[in-house]
Each structure stands twice: as C-alpha cells, then as structure tokens.
C-alpha positions as CSV (number, residue, x, y, z in Angstrom):
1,X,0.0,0.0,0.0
2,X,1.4,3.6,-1.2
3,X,1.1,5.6,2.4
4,X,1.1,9.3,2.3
5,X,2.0,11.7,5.2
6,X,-0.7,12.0,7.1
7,X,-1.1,7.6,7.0
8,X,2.6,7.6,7.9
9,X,1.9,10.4,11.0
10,X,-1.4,8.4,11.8
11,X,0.6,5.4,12.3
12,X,3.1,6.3,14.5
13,X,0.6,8.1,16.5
14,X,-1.0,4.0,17.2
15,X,2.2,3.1,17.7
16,X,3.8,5.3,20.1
17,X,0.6,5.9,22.2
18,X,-1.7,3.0,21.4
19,X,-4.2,3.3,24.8
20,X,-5.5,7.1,22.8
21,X,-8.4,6.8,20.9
22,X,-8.8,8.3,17.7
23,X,-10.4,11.7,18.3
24,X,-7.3,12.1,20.8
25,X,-4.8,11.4,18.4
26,X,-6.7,13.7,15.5
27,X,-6.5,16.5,17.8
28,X,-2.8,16.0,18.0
29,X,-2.3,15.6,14.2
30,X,-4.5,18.7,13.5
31,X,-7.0,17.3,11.7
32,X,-10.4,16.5,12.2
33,X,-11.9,13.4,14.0
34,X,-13.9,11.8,10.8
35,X,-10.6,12.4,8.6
36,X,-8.9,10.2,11.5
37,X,-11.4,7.9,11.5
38,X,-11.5,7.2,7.9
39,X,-8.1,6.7,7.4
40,X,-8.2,4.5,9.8
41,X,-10.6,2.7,8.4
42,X,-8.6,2.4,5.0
43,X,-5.8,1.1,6.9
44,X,-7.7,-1.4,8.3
45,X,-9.5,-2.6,5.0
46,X,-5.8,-2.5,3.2
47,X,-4.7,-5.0,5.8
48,X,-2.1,-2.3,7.5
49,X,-3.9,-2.3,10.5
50,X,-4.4,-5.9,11.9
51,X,-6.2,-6.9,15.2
52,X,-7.0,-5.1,18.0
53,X,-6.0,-7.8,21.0
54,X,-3.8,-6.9,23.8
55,X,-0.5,-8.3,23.7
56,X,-0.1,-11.4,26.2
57,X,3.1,-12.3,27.9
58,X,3.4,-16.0,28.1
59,X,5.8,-16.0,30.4
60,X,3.6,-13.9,32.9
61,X,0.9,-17.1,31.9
62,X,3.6,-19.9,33.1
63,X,4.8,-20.5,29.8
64,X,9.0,-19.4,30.7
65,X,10.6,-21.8,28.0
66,X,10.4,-20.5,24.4
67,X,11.7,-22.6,21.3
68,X,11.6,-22.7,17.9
69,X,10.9,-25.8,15.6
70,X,12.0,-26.8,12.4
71,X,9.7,-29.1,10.5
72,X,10.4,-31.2,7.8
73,X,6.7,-32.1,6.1
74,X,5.7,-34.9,3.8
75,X,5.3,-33.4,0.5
76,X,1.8,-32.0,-0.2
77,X,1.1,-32.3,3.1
78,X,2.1,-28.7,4.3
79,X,-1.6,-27.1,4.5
80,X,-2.6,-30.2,6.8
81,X,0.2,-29.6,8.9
82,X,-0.1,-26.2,9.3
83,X,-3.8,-26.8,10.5
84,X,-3.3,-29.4,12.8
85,X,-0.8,-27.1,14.3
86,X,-2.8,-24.0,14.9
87,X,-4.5,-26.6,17.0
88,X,-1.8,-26.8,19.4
89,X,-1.9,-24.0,22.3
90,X,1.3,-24.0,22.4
91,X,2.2,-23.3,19.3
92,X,2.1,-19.5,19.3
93,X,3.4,-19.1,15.7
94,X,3.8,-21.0,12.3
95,X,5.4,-20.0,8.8
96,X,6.6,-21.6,5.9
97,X,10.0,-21.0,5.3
98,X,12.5,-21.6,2.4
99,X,16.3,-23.3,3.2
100,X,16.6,-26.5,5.6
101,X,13.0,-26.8,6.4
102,X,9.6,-26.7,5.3
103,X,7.7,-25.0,7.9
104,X,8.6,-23.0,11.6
105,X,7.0,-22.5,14.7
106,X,7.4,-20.6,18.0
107,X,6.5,-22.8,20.8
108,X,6.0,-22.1,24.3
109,X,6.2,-24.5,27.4
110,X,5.8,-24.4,31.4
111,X,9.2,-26.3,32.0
112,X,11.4,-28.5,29.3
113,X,10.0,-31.4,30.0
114,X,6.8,-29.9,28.9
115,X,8.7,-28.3,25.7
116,X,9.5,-32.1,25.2
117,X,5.6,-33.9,25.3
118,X,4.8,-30.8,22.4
119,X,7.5,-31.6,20.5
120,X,6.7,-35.1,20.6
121,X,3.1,-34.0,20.0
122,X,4.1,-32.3,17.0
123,X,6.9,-34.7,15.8
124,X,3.3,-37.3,16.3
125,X,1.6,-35.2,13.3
126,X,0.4,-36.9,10.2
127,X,2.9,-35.1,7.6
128,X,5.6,-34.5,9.5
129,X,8.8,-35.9,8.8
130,X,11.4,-34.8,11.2
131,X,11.9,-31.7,13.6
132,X,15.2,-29.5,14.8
133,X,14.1,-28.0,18.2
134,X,16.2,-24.7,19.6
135,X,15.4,-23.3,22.5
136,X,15.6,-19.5,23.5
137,X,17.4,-18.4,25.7
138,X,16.7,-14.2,25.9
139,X,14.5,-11.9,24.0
140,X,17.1,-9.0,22.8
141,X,14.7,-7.7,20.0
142,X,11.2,-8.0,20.7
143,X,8.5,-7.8,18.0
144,X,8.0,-4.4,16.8
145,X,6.7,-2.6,13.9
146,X,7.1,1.2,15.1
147,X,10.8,1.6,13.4
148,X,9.5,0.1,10.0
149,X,6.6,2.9,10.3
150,X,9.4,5.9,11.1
151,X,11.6,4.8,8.2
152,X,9.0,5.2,5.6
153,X,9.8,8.0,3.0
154,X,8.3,11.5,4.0
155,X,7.1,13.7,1.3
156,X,3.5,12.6,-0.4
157,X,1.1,14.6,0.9
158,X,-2.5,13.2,0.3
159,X,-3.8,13.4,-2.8
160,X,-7.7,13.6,-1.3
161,X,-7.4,16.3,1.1
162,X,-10.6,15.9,3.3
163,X,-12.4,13.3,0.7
164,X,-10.8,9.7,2.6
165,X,-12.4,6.7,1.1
C-alpha cells in the first residue's frame, strides 16, 4: 500500500501511544476526527492495520521456555500440517519457510519437559517428517513494527485532502 504523510503520521501516532483513541490522536495531528477515523478505516480494510487484542506475555501465563521448531513435512502435506498445528496452544506461531526446512513455529512450554511432550506431540503429526528444536534463551529484540513505520519515506502529501475513502 502507497502511504502518504498523514497515513505515515497516523501510524506512528497508534504506535507510540496505542491506549489514545482516535479523536485524541486527530487533535494531536490537527485534523479532524472523521478524517482520522477514515483513514483509519482504510488502513484497516488495506490489511495495515491488523487486530485489536492486547499483547499477552506468556511468560507472565507460566509458559517461561520459548523454542523454535524446524519441520520437515511430507510433501503435499504442508496445509494439513499447518492446521493441525494451529491446534496446538502452544504453538504461538507457524510459517513456511524456504532453506533447511519446510515449515517454523514458536512454541511455548511451562518447563522442558513440557517443551518435550509438544514436540513429541508435533513430531506425532500426520505429515511430518522430522523436527530441529532450539530453544531460546533471551529476547534481545522483541517484536516491533514502530521503526519500519518511522523509516517510511516522507514527502507525499495526500492526494484527497478531506475526501478519505
């Protein structure tokens, strides 16, 4: 999606203070709340803006061991995989990948020997062939979207001024 300024500024405004709500954030950007609200909107409908839930700690849930598997699937059988996966509490994430591997997935556990009955679980899967299992051992960069946002290029101003689809 092509953003223009006033996307870009509306973004970062989510992103650095994400508890404001919209007519706050208009009022801070100098423009009015419908404006906000319908760019908002677009963002949302162009699949910028996804969800709305709060993010959840596992580890503040029990879940202190975080690893990440490798899979090896049976060919054709990647789709299948993939949904018996999402399935599987534990596994918090899953993407296809290219290189030594087919798919990977972030999995949390309460305690190794937990880490080990998924992984077994998951080794147990119709499709799969074999797994490499690493485990973490601290976050240094946690997920985050906000320096991507403040990198865009600056300059194009929006070419509907006060007419947002």
């Amino acid at each position: 999606m092509d953003l223009d300024d006033l996307d870009r500024a509306l973004l970062l405004a989510l992103l650095e203070r994400p508890r404001a709500g919209l007519r706050e954030h208009a009022r801070a950007l100098g423009i009015a709340r419908g404006t906000a609200q319908a760019r908002f909107l677009r963002l949302q409908e162009r699949g910028v803006i996804v969800g709305f839930a709060p993010h959840v700690n596992p580890e503040a849930l029990g879940f202190d061991v975080h690893a990440f598997v490798t899979l090896h699937i049976t060919q054709g059988r990647l789709d299948d995989v993939a949904t018996r996966l999402e399935a599987v509490a534990e596994v918090v994430e899953v993407h296809s990948i290219t290189g030594d591997g087919d798919l990977w997935a972030r999995v949390v556990a309460r305690t190794n020997a937990h880490l080990e009955q998924v992984v077994q679980g998951i080794i147990g899967t119709p499709g799969v062939e074999r797994t490499r299992t690493e485990i973490a051992l601290t976050e240094r960069v946690a997920h985050r979207v906000l320096p991507l946002v403040r990198a865009l290029p600056r300059g194009r101003r929006g070419t509907d001024a006060g007419h947002d689809a």
